[in-house]
Gaussian input, Z-matrix of N, CA and C with variables (Angstrom, degrees):
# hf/3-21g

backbone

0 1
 N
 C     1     B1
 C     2     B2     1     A1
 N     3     B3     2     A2     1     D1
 C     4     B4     3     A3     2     D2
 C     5     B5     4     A4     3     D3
 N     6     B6     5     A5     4     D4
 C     7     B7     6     A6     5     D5
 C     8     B8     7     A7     6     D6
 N     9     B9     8     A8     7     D7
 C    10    B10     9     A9     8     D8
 C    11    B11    10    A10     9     D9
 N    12    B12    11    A11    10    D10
 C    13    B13    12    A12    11    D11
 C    14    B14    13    A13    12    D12
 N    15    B15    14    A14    13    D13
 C    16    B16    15    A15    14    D14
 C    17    B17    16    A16    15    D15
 N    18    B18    17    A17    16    D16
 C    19    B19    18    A18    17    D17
 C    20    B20    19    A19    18    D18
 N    21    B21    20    A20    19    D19
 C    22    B22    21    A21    20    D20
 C    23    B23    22    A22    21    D21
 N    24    B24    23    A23    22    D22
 C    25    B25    24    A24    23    D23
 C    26    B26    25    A25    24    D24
 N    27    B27    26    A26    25    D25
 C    28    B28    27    A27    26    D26
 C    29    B29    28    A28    27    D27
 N    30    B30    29    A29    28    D28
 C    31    B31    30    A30    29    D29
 C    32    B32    31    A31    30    D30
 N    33    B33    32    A32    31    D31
 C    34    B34    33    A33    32    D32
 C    35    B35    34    A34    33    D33
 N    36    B36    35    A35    34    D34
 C    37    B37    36    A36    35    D35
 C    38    B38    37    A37    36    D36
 N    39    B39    38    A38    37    D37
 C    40    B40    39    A39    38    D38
 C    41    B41    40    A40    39    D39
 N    42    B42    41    A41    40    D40
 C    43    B43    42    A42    41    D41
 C    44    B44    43    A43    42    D42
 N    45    B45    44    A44    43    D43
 C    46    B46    45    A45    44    D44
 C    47    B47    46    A46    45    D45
 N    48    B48    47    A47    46    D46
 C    49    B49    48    A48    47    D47
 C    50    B50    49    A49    48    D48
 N    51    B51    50    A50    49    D49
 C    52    B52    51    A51    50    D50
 C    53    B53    52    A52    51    D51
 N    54    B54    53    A53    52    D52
 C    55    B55    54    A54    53    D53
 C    56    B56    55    A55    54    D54
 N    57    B57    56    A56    55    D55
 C    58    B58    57    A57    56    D56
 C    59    B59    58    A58    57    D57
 N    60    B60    59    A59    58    D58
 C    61    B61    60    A60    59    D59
 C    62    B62    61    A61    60    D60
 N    63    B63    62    A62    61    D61
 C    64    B64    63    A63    62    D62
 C    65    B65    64    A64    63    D63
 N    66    B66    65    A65    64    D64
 C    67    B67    66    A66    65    D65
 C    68    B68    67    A67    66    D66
 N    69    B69    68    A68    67    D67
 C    70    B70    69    A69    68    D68
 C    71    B71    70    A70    69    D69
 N    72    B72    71    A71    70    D70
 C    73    B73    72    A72    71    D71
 C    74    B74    73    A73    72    D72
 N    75    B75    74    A74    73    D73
 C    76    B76    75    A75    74    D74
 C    77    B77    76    A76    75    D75
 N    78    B78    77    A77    76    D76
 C    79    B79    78    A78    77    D77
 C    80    B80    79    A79    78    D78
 N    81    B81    80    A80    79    D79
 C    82    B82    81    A81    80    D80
 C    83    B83    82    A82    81    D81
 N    84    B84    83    A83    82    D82
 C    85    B85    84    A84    83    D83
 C    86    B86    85    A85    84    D84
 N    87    B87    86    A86    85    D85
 C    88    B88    87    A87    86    D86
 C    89    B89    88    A88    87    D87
 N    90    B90    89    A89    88    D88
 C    91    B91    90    A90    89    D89
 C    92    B92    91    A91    90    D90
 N    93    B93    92    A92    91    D91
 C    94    B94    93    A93    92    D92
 C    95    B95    94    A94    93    D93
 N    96    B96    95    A95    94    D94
 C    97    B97    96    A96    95    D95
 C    98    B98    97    A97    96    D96
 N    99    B99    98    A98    97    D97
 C   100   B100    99    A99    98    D98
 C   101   B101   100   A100    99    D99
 N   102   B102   101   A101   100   D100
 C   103   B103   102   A102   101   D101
 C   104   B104   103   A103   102   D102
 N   105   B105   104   A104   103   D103
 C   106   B106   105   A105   104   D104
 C   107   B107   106   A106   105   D105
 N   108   B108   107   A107   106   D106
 C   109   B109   108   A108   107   D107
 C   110   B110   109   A109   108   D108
 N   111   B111   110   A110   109   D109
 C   112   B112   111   A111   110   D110
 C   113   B113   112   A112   111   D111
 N   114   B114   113   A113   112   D112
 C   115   B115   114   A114   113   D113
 C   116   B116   115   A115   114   D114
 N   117   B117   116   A116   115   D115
 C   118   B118   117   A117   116   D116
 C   119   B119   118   A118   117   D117
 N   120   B120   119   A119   118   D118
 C   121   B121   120   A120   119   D119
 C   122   B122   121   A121   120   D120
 N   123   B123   122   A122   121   D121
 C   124   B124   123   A123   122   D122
 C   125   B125   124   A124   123   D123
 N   126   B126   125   A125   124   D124
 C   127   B127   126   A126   125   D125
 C   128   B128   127   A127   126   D126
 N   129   B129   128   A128   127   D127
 C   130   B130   129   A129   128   D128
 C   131   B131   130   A130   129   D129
 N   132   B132   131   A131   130   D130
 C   133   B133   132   A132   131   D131
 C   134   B134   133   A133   132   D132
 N   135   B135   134   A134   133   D133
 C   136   B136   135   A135   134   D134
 C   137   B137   136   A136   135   D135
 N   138   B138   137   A137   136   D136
 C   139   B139   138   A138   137   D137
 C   140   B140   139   A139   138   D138
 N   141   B141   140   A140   139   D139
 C   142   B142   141   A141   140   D140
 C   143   B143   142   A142   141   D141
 N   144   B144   143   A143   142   D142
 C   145   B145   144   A144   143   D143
 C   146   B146   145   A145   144   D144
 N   147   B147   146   A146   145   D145
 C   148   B148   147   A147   146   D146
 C   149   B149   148   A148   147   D147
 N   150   B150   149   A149   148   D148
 C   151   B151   150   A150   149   D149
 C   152   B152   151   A151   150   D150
 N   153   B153   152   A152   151   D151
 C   154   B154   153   A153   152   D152
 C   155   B155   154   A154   153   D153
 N   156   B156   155   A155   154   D154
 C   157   B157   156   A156   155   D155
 C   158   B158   157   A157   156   D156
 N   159   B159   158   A158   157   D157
 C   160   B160   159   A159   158   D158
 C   161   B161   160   A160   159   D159
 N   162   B162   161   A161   160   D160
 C   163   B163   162   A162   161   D161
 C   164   B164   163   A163   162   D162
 N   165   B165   164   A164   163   D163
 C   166   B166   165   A165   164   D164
 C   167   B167   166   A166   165   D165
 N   168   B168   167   A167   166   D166
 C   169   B169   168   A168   167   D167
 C   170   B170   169   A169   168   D168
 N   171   B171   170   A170   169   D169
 C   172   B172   171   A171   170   D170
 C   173   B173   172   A172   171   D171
 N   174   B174   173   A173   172   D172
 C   175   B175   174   A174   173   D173
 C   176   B176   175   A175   174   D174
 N   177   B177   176   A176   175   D175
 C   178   B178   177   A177   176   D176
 C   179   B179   178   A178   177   D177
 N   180   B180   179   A179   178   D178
 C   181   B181   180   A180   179   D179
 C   182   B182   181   A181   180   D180
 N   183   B183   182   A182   181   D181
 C   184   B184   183   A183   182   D182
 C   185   B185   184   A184   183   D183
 N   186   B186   185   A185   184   D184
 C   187   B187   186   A186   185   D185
 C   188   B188   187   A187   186   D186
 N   189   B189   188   A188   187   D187
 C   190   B190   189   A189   188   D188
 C   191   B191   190   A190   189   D189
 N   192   B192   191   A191   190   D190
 C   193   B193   192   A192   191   D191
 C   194   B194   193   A193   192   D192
 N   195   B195   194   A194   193   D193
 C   196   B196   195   A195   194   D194
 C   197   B197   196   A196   195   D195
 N   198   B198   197   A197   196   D196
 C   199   B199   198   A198   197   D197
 C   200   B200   199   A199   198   D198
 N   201   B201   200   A200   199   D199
 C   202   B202   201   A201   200   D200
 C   203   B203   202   A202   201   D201
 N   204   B204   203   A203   202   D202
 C   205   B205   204   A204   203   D203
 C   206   B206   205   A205   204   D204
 N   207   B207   206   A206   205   D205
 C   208   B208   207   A207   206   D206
 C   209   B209   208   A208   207   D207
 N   210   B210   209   A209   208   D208
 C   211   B211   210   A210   209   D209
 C   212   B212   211   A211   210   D210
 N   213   B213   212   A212   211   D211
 C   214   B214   213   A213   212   D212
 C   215   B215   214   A214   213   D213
 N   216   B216   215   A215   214   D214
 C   217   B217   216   A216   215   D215
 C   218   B218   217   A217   216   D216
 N   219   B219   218   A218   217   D217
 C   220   B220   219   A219   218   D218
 C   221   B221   220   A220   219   D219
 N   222   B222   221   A221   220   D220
 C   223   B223   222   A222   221   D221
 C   224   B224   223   A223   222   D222
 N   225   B225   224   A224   223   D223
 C   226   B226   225   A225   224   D224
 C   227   B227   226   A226   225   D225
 N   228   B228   227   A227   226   D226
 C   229   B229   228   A228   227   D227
 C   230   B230   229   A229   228   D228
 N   231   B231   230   A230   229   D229
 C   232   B232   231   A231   230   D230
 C   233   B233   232   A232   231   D231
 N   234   B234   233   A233   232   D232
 C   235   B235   234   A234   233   D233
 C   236   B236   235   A235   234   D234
 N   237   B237   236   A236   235   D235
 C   238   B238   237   A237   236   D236
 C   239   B239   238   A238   237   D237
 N   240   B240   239   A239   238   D238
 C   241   B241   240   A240   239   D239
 C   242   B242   241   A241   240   D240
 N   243   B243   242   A242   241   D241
 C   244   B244   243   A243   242   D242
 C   245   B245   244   A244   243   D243
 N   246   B246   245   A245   244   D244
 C   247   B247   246   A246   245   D245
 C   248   B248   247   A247   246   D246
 N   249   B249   248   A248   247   D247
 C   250   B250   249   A249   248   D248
 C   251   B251   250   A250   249   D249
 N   252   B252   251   A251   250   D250
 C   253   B253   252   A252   251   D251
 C   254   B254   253   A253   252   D252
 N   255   B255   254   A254   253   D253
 C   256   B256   255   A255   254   D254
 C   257   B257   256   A256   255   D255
 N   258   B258   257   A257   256   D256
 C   259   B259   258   A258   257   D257
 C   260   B260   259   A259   258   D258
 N   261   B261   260   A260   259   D259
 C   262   B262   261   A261   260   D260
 C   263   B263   262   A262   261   D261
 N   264   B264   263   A263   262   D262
 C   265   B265   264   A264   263   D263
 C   266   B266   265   A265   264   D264
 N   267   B267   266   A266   265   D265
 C   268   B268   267   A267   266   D266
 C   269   B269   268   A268   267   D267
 N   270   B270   269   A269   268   D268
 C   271   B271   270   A270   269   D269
 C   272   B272   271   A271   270   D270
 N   273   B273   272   A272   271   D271
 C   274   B274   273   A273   272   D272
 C   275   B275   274   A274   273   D273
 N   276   B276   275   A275   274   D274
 C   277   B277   276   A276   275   D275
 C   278   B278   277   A277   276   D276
 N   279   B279   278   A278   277   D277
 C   280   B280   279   A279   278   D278
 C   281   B281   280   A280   279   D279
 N   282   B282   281   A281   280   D280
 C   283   B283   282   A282   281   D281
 C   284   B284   283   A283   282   D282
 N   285   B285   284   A284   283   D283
 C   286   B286   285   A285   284   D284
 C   287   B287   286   A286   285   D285
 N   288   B288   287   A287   286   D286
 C   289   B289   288   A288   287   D287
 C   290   B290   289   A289   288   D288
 N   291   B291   290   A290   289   D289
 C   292   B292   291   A291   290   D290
 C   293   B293   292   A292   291   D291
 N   294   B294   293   A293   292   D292
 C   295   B295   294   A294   293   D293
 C   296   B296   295   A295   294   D294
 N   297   B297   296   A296   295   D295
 C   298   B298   297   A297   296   D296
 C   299   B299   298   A298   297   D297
 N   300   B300   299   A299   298   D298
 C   301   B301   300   A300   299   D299
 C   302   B302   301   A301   300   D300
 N   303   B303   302   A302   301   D301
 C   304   B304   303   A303   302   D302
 C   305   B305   304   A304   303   D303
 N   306   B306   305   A305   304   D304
 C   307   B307   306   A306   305   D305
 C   308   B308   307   A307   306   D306
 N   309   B309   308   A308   307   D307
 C   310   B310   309   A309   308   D308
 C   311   B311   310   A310   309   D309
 N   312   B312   311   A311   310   D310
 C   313   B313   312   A312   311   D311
 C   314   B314   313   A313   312   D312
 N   315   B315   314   A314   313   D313
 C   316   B316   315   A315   314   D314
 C   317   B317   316   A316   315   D315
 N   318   B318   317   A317   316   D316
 C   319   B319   318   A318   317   D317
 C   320   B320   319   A319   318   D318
 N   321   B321   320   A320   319   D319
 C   322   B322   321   A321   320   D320
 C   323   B323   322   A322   321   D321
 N   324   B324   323   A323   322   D322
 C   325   B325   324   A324   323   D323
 C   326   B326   325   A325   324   D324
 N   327   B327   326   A326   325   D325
 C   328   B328   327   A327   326   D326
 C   329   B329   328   A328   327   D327
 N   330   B330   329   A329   328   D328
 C   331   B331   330   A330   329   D329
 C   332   B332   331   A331   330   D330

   B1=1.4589
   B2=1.5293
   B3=1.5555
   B4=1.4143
   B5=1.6799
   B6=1.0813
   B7=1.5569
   B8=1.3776
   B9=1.7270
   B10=1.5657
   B11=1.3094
   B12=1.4811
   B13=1.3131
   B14=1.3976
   B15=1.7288
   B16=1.5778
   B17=1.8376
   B18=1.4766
   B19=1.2698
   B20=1.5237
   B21=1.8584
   B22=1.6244
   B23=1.3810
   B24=1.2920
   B25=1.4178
   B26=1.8269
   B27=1.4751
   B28=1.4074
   B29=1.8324
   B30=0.6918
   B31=1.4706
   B32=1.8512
   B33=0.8489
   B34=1.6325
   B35=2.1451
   B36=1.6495
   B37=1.4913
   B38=1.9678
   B39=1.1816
   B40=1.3435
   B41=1.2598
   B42=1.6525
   B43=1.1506
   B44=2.1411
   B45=1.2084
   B46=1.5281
   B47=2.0147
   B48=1.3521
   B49=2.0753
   B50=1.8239
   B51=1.1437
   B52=0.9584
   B53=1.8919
   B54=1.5836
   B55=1.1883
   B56=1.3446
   B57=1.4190
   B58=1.3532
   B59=1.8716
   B60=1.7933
   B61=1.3296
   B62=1.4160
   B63=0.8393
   B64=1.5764
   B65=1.3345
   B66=1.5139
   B67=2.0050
   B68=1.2984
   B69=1.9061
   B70=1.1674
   B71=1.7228
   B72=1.3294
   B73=1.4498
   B74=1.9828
   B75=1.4850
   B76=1.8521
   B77=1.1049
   B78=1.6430
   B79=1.7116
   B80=1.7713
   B81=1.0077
   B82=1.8562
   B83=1.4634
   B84=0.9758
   B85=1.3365
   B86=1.8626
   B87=1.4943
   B88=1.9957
   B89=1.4638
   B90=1.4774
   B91=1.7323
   B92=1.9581
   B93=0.9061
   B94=1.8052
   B95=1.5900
   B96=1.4164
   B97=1.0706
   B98=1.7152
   B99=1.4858
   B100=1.0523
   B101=1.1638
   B102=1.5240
   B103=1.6332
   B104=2.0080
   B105=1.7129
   B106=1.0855
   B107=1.8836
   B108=1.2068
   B109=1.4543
   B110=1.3579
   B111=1.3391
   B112=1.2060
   B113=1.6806
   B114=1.6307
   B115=1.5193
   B116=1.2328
   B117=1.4502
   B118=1.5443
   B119=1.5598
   B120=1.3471
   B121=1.2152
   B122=1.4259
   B123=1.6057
   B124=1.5817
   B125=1.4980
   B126=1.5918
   B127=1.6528
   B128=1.2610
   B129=1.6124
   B130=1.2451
   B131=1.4708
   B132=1.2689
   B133=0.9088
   B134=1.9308
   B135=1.4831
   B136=1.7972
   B137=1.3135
   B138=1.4054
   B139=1.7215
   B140=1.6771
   B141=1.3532
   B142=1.8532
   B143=1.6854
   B144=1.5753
   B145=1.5870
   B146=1.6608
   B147=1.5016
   B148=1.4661
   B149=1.4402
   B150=1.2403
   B151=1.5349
   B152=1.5149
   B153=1.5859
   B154=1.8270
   B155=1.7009
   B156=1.8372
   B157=1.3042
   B158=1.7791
   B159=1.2308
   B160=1.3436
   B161=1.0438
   B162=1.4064
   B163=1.7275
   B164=1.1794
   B165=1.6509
   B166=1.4048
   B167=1.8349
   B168=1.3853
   B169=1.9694
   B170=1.2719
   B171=1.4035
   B172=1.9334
   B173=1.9879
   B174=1.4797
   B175=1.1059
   B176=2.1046
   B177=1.3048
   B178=1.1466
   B179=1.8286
   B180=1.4755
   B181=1.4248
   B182=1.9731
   B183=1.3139
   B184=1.8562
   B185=1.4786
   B186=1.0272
   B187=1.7865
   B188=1.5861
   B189=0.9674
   B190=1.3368
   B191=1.2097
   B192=1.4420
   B193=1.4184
   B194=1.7264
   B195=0.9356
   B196=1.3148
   B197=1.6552
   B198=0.9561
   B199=1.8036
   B200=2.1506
   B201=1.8307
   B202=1.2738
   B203=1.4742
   B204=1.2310
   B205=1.3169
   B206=1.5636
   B207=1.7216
   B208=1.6378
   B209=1.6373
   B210=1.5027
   B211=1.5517
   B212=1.8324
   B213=1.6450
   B214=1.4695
   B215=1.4287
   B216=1.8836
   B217=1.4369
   B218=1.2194
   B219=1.3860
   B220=1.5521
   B221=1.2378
   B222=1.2940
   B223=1.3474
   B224=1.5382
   B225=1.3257
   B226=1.2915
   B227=1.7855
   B228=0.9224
   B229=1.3155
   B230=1.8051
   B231=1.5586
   B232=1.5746
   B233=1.9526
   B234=1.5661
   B235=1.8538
   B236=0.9365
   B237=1.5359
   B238=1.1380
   B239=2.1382
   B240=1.6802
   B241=1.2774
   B242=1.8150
   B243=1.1888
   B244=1.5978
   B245=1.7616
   B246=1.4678
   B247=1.6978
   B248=1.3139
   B249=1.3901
   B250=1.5980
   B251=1.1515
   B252=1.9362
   B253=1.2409
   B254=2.0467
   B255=0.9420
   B256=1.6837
   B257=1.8402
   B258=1.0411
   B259=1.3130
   B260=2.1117
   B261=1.1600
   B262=1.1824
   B263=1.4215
   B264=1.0940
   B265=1.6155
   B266=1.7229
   B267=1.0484
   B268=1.6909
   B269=1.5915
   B270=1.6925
   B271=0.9938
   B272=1.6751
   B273=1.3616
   B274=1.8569
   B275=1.8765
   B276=1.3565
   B277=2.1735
   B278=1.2398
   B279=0.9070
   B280=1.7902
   B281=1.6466
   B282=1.2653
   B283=1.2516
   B284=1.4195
   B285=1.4317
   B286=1.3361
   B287=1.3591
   B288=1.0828
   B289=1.5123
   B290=1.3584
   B291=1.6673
   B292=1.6743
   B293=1.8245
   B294=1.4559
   B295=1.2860
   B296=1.9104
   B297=1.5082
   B298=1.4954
   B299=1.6304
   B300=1.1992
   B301=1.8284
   B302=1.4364
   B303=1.7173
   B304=1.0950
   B305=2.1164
   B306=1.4448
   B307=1.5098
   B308=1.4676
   B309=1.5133
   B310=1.7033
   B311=1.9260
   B312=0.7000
   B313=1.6948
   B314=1.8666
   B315=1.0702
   B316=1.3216
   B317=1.3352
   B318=1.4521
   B319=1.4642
   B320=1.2296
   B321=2.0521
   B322=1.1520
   B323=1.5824
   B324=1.5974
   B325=1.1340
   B326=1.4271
   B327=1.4211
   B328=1.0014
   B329=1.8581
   B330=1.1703
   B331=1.9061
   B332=1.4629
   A1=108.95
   A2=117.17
   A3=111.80
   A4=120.85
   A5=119.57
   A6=118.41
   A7=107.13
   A8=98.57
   A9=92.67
   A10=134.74
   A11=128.43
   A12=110.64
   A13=107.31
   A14=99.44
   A15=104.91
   A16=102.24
   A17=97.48
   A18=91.60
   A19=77.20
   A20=105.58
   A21=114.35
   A22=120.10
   A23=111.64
   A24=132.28
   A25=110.02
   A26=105.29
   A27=110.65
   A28=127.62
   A29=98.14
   A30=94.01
   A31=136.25
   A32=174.22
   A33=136.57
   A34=73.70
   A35=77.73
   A36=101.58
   A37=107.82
   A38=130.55
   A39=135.74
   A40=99.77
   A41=133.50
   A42=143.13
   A43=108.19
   A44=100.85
   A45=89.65
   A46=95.19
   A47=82.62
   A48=102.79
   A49=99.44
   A50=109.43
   A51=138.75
   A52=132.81
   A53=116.49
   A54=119.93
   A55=112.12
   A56=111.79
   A57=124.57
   A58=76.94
   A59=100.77
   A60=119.51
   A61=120.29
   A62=121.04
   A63=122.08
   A64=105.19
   A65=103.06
   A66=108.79
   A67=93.38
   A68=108.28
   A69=140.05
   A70=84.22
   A71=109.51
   A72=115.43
   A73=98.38
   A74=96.62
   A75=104.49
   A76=116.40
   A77=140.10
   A78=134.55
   A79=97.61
   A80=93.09
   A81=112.93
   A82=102.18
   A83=123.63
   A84=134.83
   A85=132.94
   A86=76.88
   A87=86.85
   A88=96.61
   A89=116.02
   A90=106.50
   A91=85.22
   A92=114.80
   A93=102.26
   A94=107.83
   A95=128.12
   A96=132.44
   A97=115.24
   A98=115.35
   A99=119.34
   A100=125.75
   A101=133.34
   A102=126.16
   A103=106.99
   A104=92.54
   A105=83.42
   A106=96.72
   A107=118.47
   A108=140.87
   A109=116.44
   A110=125.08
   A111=124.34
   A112=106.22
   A113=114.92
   A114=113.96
   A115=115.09
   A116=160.31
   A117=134.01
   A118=104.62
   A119=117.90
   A120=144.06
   A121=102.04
   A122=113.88
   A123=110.05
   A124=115.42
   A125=98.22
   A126=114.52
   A127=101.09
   A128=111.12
   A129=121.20
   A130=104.94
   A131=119.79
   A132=150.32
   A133=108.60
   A134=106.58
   A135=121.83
   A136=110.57
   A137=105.33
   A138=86.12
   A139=121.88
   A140=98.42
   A141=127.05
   A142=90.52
   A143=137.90
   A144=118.99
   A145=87.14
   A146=76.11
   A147=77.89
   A148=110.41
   A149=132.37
   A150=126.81
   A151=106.07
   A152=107.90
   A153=95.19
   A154=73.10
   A155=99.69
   A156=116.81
   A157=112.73
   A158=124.94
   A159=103.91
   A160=123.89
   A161=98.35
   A162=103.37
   A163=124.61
   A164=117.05
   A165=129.06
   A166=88.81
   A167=111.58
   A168=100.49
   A169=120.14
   A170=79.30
   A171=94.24
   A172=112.26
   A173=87.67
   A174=84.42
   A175=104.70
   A176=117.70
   A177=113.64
   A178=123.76
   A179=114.73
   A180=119.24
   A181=110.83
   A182=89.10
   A183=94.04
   A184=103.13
   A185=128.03
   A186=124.04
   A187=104.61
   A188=130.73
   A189=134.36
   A190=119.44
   A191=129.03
   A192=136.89
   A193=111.96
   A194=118.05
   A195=139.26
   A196=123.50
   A197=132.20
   A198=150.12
   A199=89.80
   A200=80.21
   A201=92.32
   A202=122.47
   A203=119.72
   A204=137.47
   A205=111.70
   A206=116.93
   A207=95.18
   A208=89.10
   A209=96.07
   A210=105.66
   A211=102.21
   A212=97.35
   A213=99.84
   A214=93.25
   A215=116.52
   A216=103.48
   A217=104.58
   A218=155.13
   A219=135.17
   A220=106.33
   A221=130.70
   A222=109.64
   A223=134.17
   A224=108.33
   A225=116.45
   A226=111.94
   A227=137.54
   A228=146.43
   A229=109.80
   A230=107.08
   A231=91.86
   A232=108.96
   A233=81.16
   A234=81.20
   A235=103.36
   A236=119.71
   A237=156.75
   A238=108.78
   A239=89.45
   A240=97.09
   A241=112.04
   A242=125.44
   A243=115.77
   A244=116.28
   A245=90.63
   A246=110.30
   A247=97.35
   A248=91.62
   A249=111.93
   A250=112.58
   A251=117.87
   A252=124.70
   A253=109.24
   A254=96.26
   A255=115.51
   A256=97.66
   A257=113.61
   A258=137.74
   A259=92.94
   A260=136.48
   A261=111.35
   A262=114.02
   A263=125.59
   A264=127.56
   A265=108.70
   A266=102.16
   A267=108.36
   A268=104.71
   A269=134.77
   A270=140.09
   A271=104.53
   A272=110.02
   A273=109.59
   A274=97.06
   A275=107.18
   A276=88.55
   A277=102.22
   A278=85.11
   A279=117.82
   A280=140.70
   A281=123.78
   A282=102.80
   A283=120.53
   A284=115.95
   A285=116.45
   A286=124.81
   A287=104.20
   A288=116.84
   A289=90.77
   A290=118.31
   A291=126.03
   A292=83.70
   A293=98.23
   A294=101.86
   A295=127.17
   A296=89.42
   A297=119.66
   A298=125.67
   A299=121.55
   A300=127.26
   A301=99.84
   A302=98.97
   A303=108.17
   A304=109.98
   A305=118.20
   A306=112.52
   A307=135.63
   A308=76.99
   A309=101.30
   A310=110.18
   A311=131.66
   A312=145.23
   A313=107.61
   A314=114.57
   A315=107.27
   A316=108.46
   A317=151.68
   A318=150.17
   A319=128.05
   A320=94.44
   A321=102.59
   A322=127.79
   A323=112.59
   A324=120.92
   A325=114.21
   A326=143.52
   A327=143.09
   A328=107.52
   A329=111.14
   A330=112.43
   A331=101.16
   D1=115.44
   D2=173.99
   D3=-65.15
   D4=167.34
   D5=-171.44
   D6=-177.14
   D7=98.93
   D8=157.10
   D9=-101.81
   D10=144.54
   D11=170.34
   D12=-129.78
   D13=150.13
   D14=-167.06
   D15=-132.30
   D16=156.19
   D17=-157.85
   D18=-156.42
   D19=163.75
   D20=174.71
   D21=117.54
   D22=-14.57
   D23=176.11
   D24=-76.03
   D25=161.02
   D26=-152.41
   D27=-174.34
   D28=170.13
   D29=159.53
   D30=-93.05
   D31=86.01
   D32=-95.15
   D33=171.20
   D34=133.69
   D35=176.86
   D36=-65.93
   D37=170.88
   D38=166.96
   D39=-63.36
   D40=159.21
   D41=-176.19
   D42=62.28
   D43=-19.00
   D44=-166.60
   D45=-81.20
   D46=-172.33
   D47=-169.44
   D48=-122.84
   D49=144.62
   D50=154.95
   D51=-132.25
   D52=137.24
   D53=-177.11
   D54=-117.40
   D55=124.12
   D56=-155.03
   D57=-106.39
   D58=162.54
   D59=168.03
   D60=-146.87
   D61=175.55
   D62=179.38
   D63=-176.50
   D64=118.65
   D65=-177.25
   D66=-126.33
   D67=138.14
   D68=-141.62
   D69=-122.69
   D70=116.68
   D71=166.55
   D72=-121.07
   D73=159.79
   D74=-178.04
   D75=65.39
   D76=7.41
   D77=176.39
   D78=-136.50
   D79=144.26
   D80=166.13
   D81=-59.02
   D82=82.13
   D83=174.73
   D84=-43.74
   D85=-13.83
   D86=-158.50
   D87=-104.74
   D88=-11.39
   D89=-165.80
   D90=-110.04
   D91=-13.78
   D92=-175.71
   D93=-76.55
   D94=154.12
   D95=149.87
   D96=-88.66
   D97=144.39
   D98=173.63
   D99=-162.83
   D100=-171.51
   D101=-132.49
   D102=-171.61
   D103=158.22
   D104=170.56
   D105=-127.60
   D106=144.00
   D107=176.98
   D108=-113.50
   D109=149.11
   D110=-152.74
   D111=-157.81
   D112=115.24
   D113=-171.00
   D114=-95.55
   D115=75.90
   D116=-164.52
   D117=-88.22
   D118=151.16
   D119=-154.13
   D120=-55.78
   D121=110.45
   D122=172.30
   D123=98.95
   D124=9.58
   D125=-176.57
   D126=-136.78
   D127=174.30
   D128=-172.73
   D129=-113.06
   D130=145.95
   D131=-162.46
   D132=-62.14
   D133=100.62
   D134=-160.37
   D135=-99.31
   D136=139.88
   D137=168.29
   D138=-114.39
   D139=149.59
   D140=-146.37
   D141=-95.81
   D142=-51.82
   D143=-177.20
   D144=166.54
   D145=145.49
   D146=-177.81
   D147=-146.59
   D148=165.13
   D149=-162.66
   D150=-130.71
   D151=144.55
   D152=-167.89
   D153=-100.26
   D154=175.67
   D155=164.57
   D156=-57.71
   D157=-11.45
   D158=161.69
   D159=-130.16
   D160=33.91
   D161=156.99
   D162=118.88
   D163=1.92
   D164=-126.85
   D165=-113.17
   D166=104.37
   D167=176.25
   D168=-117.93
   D169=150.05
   D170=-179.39
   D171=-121.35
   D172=131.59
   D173=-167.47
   D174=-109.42
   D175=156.75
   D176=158.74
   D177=-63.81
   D178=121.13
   D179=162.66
   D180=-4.29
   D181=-51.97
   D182=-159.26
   D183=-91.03
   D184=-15.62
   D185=175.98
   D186=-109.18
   D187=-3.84
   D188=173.15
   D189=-55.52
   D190=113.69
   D191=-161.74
   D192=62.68
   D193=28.65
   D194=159.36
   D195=-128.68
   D196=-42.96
   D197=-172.51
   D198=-117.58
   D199=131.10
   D200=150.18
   D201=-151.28
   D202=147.97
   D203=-159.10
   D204=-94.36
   D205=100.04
   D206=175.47
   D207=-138.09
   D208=-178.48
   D209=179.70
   D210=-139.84
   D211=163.55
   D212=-174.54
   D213=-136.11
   D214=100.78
   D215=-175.47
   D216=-87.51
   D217=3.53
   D218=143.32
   D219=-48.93
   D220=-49.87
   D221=172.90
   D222=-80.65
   D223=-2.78
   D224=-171.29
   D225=63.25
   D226=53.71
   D227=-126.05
   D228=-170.06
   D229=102.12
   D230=167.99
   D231=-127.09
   D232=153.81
   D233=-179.03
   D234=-93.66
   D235=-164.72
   D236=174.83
   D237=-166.33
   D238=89.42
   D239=-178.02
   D240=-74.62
   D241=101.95
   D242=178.99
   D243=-120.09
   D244=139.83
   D245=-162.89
   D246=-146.68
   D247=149.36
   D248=-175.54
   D249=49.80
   D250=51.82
   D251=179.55
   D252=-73.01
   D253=159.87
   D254=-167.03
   D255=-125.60
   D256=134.98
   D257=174.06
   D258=-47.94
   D259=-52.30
   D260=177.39
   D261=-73.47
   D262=0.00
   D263=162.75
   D264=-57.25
   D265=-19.67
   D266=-173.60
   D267=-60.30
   D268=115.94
   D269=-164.51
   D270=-160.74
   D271=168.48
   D272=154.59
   D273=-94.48
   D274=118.03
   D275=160.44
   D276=-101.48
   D277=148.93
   D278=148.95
   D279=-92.58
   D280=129.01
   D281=158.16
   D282=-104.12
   D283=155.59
   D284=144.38
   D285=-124.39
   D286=-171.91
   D287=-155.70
   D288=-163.36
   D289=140.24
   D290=166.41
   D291=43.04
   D292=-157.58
   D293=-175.26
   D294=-101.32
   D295=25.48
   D296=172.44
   D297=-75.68
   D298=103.41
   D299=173.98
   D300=-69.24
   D301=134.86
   D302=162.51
   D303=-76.73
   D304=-158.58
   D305=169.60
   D306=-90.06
   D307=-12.27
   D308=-179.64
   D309=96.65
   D310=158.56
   D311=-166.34
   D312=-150.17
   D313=116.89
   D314=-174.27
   D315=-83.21
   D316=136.92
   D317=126.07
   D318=-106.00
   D319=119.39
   D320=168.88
   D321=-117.76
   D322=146.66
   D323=-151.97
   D324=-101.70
   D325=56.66
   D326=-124.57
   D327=-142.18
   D328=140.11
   D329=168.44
   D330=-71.24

């Protein structure tokens, strides 16, 4: 049974960083590509960057050079490094992985 859980989410002033995680138990971790997605309230559900199994990332227009996308397959474990968050950064993300949802983690970006 796959199972992610993600954790790291928060409340965090404008300009501040937050590190999102998500550890992948029950899937081969190292051959999947995967991602983090991001819903804000009254929108549909966008995607934030995502990493192929060899390395290959895509980032959204608006987090680009701000958010970065890595993974740690000893740990089975991928981030989502974010800095110089902005009040519309405020969302629930998600990761996935293969075709598995993480639960979502809320961050909000707020004075």
């Amino acid at each position: 049974q796959v199972q992610l859980v993600e954790s790291g989410g928060g409340l965090v002033q404008p300009g501040g960083s937050l590190r999102l995680s998500c550890a992948a138990s029950g899937i081969i971790f190292s051959i999947n590509a995967m991602g983090w997605y991001r819903q804000a309230p009254g929108k549909q559900r966008e995607l934030v960057a995502t990493r192929s199994s060899g390395g290959i990332t895509n980032y959204a227009d608006s987090v680009k050079g701000r958010f970065t996308i890595s993974r740690d397959n000893t740990k089975n474990t991928v981030y989502l490094q974010m800095n110089n968050l902005k009040p519309e950064d405020t969302a629930v993300y998600y990761c996935k992985i293969g075709g598995t949802w993480g639960q979502g983690t809320l961050v909000t970006v707020s004075s």
